[in-house]
C-alpha positions as CSV (number, residue, x, y, z in Angstrom):
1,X,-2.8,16.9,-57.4
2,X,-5.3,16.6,-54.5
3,X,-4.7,13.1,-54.0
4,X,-0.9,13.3,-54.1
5,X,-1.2,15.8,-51.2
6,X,-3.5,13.6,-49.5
7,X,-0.8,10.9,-49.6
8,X,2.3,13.0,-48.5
9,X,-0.1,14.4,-45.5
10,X,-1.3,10.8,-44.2
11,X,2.1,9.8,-44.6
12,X,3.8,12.6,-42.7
13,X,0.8,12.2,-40.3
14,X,1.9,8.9,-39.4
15,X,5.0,9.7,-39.4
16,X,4.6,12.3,-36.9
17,X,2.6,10.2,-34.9
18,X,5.5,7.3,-34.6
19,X,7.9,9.8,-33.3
20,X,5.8,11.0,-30.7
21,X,5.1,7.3,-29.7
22,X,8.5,6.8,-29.3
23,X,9.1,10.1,-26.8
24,X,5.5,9.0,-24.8
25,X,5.4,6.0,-22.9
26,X,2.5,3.7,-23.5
27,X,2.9,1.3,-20.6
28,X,-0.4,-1.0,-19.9
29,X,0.3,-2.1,-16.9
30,X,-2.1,-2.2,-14.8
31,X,-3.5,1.2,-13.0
32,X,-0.1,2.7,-14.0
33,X,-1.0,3.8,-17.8
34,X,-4.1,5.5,-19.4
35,X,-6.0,2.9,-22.2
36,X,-4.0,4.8,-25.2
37,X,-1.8,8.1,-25.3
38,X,-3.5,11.2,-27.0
39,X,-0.5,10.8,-30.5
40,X,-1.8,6.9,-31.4
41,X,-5.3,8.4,-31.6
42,X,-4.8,9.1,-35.2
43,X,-3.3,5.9,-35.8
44,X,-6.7,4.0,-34.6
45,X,-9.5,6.1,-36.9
46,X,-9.5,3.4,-39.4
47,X,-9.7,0.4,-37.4
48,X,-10.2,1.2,-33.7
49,X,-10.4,-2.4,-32.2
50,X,-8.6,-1.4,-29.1
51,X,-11.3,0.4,-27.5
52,X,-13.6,-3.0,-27.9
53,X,-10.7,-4.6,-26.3
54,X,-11.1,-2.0,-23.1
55,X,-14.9,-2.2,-23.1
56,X,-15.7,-5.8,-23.1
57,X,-12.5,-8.2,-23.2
58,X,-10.9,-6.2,-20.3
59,X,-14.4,-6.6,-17.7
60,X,-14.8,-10.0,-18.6
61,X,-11.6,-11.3,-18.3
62,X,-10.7,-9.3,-15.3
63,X,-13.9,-10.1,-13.7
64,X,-13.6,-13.7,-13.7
65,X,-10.3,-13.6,-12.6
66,X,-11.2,-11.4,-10.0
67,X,-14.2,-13.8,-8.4
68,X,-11.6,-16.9,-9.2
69,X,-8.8,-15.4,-7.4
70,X,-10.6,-14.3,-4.7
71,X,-12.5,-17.4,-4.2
72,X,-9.2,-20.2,-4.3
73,X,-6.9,-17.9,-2.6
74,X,-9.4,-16.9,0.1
75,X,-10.3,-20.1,0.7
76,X,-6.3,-21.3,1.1
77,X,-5.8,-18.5,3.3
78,X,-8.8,-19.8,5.6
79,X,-7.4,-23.1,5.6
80,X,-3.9,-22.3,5.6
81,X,-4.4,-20.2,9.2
82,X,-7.3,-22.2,10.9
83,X,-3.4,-24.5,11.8
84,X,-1.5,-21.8,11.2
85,X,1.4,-22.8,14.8
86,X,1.6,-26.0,12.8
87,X,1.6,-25.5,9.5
88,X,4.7,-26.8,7.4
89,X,7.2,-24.9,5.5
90,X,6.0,-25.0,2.2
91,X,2.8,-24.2,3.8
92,X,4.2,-20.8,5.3
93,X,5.6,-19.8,1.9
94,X,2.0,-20.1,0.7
95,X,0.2,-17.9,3.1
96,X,2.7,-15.2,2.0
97,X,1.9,-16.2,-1.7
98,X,-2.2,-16.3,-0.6
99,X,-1.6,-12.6,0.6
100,X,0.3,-11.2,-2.3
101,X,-2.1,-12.6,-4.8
102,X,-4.9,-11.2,-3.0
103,X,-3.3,-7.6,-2.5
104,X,-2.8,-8.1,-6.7
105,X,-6.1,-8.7,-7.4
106,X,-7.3,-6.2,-4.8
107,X,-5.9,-3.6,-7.0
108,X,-8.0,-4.9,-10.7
109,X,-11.2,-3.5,-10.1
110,X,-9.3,-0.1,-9.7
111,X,-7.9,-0.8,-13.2
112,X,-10.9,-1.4,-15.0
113,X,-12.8,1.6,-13.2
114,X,-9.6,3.6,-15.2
115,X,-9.9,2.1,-18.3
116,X,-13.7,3.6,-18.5
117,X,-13.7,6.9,-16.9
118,X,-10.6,7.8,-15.8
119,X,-8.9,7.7,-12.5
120,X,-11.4,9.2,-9.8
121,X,-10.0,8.3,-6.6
122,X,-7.4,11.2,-6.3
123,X,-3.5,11.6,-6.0
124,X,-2.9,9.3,-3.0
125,X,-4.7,6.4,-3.9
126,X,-2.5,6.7,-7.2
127,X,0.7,6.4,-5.8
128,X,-0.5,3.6,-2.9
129,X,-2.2,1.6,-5.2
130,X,0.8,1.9,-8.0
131,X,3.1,0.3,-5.4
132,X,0.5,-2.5,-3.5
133,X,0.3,-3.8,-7.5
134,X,4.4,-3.7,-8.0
135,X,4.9,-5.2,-5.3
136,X,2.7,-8.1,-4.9
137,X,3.2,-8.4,-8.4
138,X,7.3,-9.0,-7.8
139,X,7.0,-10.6,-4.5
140,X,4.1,-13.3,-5.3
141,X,7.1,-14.4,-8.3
142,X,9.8,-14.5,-6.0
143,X,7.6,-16.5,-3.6
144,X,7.2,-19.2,-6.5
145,X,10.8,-19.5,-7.0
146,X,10.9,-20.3,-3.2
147,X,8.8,-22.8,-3.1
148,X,10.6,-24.6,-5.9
149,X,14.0,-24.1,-4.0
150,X,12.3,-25.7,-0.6
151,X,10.4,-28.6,-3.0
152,X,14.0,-29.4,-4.1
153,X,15.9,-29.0,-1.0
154,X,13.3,-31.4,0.4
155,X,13.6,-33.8,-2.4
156,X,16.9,-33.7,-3.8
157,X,18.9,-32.8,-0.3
158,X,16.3,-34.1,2.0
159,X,18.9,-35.3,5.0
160,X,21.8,-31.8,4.4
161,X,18.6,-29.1,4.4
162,X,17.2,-30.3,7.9
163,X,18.7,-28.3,9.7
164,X,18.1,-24.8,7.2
165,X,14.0,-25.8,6.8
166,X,13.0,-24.7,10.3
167,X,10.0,-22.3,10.0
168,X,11.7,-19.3,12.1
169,X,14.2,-19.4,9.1
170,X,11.9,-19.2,6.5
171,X,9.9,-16.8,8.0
172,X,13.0,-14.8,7.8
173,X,13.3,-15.3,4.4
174,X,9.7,-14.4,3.6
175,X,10.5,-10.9,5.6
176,X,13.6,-9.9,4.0
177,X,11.7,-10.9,0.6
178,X,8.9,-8.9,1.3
179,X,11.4,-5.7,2.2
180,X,13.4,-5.9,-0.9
181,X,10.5,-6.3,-2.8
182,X,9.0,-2.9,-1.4
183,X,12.2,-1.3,-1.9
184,X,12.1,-2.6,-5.6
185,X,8.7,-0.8,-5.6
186,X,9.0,2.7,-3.6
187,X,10.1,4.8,-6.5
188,X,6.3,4.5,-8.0
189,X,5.0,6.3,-5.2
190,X,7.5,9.0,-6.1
191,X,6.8,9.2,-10.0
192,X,3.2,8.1,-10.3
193,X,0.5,11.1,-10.3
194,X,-2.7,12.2,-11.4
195,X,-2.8,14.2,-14.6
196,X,-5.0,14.8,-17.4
197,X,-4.2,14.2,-21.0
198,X,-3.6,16.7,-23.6
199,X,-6.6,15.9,-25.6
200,X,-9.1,13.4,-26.0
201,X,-12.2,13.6,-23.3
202,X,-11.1,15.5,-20.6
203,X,-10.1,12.6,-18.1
204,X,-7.7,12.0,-15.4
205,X,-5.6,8.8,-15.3
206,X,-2.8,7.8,-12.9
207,X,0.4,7.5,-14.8
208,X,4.1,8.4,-14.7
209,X,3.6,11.7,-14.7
210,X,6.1,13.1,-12.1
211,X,9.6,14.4,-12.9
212,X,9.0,14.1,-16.5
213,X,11.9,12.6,-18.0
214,X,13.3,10.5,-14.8
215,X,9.5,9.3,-14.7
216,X,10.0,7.8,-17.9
217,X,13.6,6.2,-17.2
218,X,11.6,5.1,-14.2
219,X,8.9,3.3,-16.4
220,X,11.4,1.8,-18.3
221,X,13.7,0.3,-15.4
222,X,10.8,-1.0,-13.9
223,X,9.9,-3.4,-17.0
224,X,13.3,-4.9,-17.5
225,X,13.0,-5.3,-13.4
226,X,10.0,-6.9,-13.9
227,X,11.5,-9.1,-17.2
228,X,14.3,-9.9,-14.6
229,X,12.3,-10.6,-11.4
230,X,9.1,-11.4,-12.3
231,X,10.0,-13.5,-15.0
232,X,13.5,-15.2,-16.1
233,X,14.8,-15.4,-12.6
234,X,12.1,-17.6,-11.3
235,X,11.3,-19.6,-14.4
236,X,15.6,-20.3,-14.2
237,X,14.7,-21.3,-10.1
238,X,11.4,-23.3,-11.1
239,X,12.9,-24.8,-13.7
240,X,16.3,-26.2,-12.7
241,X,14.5,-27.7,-9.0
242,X,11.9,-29.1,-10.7
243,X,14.2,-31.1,-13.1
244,X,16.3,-32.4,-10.5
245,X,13.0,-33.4,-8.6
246,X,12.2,-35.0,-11.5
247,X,15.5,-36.7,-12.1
248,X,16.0,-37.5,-8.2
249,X,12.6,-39.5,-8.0
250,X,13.3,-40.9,-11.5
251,X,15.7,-42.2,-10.3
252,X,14.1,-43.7,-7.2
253,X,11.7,-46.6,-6.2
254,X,8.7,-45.7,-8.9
255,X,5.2,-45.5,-7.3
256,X,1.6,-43.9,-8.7
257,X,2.7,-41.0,-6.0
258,X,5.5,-40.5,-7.3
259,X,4.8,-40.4,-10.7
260,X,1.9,-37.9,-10.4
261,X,4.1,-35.0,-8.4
262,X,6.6,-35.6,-11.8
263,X,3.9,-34.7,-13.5
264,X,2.9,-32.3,-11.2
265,X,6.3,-30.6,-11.1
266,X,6.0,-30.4,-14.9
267,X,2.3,-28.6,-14.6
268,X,3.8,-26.1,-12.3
269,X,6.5,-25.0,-14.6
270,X,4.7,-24.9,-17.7
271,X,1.7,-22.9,-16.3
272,X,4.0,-20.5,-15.0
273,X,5.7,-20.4,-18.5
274,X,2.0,-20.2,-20.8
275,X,0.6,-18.0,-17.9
276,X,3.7,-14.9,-18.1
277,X,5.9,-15.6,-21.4
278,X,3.5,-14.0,-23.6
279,X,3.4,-10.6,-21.6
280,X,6.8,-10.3,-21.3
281,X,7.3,-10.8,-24.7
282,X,5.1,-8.2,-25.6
283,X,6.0,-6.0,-23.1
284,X,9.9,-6.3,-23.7
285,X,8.9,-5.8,-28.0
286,X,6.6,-2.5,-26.9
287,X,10.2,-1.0,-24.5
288,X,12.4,-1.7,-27.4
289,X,9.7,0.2,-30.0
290,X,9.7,3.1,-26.9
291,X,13.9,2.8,-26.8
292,X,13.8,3.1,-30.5
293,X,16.0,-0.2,-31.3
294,X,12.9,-1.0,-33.8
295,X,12.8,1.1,-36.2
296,X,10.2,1.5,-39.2
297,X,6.9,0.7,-37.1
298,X,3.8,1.4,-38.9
299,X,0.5,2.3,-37.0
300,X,-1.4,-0.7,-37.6
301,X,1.8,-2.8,-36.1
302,X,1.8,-0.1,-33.2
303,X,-1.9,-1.3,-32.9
304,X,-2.0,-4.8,-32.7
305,X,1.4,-4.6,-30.3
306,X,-1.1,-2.4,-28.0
307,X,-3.7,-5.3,-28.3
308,X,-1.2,-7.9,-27.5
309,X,-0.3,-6.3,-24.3
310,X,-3.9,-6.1,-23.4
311,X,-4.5,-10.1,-24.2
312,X,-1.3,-11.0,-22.5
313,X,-1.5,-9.2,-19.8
314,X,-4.7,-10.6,-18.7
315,X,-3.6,-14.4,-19.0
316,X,-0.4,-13.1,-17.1
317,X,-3.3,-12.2,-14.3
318,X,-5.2,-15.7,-15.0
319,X,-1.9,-17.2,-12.8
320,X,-3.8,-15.6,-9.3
321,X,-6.2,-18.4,-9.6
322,X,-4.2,-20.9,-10.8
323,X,-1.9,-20.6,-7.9
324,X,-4.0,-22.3,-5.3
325,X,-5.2,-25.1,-7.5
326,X,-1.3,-26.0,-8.8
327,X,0.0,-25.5,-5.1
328,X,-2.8,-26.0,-2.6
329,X,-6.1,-28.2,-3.7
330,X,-4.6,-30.7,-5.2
331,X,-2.8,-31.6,-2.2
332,X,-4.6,-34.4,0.2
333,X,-4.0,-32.9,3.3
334,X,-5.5,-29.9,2.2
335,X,-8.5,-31.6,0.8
336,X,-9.4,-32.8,4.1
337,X,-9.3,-29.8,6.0
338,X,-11.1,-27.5,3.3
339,X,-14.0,-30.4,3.8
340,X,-13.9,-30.1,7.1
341,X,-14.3,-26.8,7.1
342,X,-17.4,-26.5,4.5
343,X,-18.7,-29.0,6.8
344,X,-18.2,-27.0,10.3
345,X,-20.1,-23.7,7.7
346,X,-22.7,-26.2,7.0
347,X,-21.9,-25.5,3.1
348,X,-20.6,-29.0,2.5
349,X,-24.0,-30.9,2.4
350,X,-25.4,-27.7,0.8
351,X,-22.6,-27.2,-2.3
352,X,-20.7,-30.2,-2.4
353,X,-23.2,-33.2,-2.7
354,X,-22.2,-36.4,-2.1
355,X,-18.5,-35.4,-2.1
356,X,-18.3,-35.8,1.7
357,X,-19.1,-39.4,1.7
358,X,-16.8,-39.9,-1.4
359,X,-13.6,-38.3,0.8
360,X,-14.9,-40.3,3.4
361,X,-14.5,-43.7,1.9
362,X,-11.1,-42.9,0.3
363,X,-10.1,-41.4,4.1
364,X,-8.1,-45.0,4.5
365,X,-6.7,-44.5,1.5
366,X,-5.5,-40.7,1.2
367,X,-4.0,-41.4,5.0
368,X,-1.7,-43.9,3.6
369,X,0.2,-41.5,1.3
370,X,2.9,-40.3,3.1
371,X,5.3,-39.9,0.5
372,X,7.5,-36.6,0.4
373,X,6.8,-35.0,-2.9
374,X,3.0,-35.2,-1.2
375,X,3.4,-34.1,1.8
376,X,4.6,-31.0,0.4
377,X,2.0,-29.8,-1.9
378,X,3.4,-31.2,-5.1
């Protein structure tokens, strides 16, 4: 008798708790959501792994993409600006791609401080800090899909797009990006607050707290923007330039230059594609569990789906530092003037031994390459 009311409790418990998922949001994304909502809590006695996930995968991870990010895209900022009334056009989308990574990972340490004792910094830093990570996040995607539209209009309509790649122009572009992109993201400042859960340790978090109901539609409109913008739209862009860059120089005289910004071209795409699939897989699973389109989820899948989104989201962030390696370093132009600026620091001879005579003797060489694909950054 004891055992069989045991059973009907645990499963009415769990029961219970499932619904009440469904009503909550549970949105990880970045300073926007607390670590877990007071109803899972139940769910997690038996195998708690999440909160190991918070405690150490979450400061390691983040902190190494943290001193990565801040170290590649710093140093392309530096370089990038040092010529910055002659740089080239593919060079001006990635100062405004520099910036919005930087302004992303500005806002992780924030994140972590969350995940272990709450949000401490106070109502306004909330909302500001809920929209600098939107929209960096959006705009620093969109910015990608640019730069594979100008790779391609230089490529594949190199004579036609003269006169449209003229650097007042794409400055232009990069504005009206940057504007729609904080349009995208001004309703955060309006539903994100500071509030303090229900139970659990008495701890603030900044969430999506505001207007109750409309701050949950808003929650949920913003992950299907982010699907849309973030996501498909320039992984469609990226991938359709990219395969008629490939096709057009295919196609054309081959040459070792040539054949590496293929593969290049290839690199950039898949990153982008191993770097932000998983997320949004996850993330577009967890909104359908929350829209209640999947039905019959137990607590242990409710569980690993929160660990996923954890994981994912973390290699999502990994694509900060990858940016200036994929787009920047490998690039021989901008080889040169990063070693010539470690050697005006005095860092060159100090940190980099023996690779200032190396680019010195292939100087000849690397001056020679004037092929297109190379001289923008593919």
């Amino acid at each position: 008798m004891d055992a069989n009311i045991t059973m009907n409790m645990d499963e009415l418990t769990e029961i219970l708790i499932l619904k009440d998922i469904n009503i909550t949001f549970t949105d990880y994304e970045n300073i926007t959501e607390p670590p877990y909502s007071n109803e899972e809590y139940i769910c997690y006695t038996k195998n708690n792994r999440l909160h190991l996930f918070h405690t150490v995968f979450q400061p390691l991870v983040y902190g190494a993409v943290l001193f990565l990010g801040l170290t590649g895209n710093g140093l392309l900022l530096t370089v990038l600006l040092k010529r910055r009334k002659t740089l080239r056009i593919t060079e001006i989308y990635l100062v405004h791609l520099a910036i919005a990574d930087l302004l992303l990972l500005f806002t992780l340490p924030f994140v972590l401080t969350q995940v272990v004792a709450g949000w401490i910094y106070g109502e306004f830093l909330c909302k500001l800090l809920g929209l600098i990570n939107r929209l960096n996040l959006v705009c620093g995607s969109l910015l990608l899909a640019c730069i594979g539209f100008d790779r391609y209009l230089a490529v594949v309509h190199a004579i036609p797009s003269l006169q449209s790649r003229r650097p007042k122009i794409v400055h232009l572009t990069c504005a009206l990006l940057w504007l729609l992109c904080l349009s995208l993201s001004m309703p955060n400042m309006v539903f994100l607050s500071v509030a303090e859960k229900d139970d659990g340790p008495t701890r603030l978090f900044c969430s999506y707290n505001s207007h109750h109901i409309h701050g949950n539609n808003w929650m949920l409109t913003n992950r299907f923007i982010t699907l849309l913008l973030c996501f498909f739209l320039p992984l469609m862009v990226m991938g359709y330039c990219y395969t008629a860059i490939i096709i057009t120089l295919s196609q054309s005289q081959k040459s070792l230059e040539k054949q590496g910004a293929i593969r290049l071209a290839l690199l950039v795409t898949l990153v982008f594609c191993l770097c932000w699939l998983p997320y949004n897989i996850t993330i577009l699973t967890d909104t359908l569990v929350q829209l209640r389109a999947i039905s019959k989820w137990s607590c242990q899948a409710q569980a690993m789906l929160n660990e996923a989104l954890i994981v994912t989201e973390a290699i999502g962030f990994m694509h900060c530092c990858l940016n200036p390696i994929l787009y920047a370093f490998i690039g021989v132009r901008f080889r040169r003037d990063l070693l010539q600026l470690l050697a005006k620091r005095k860092c060159l001879k100090l940190c980099l031994p023996g690779l200032r005579a190396e680019s010195q003797s292939r100087s000849s060489v690397t001056e020679a390459v004037t092929v297109t694909t190379s001289n923008h950054y593919i």
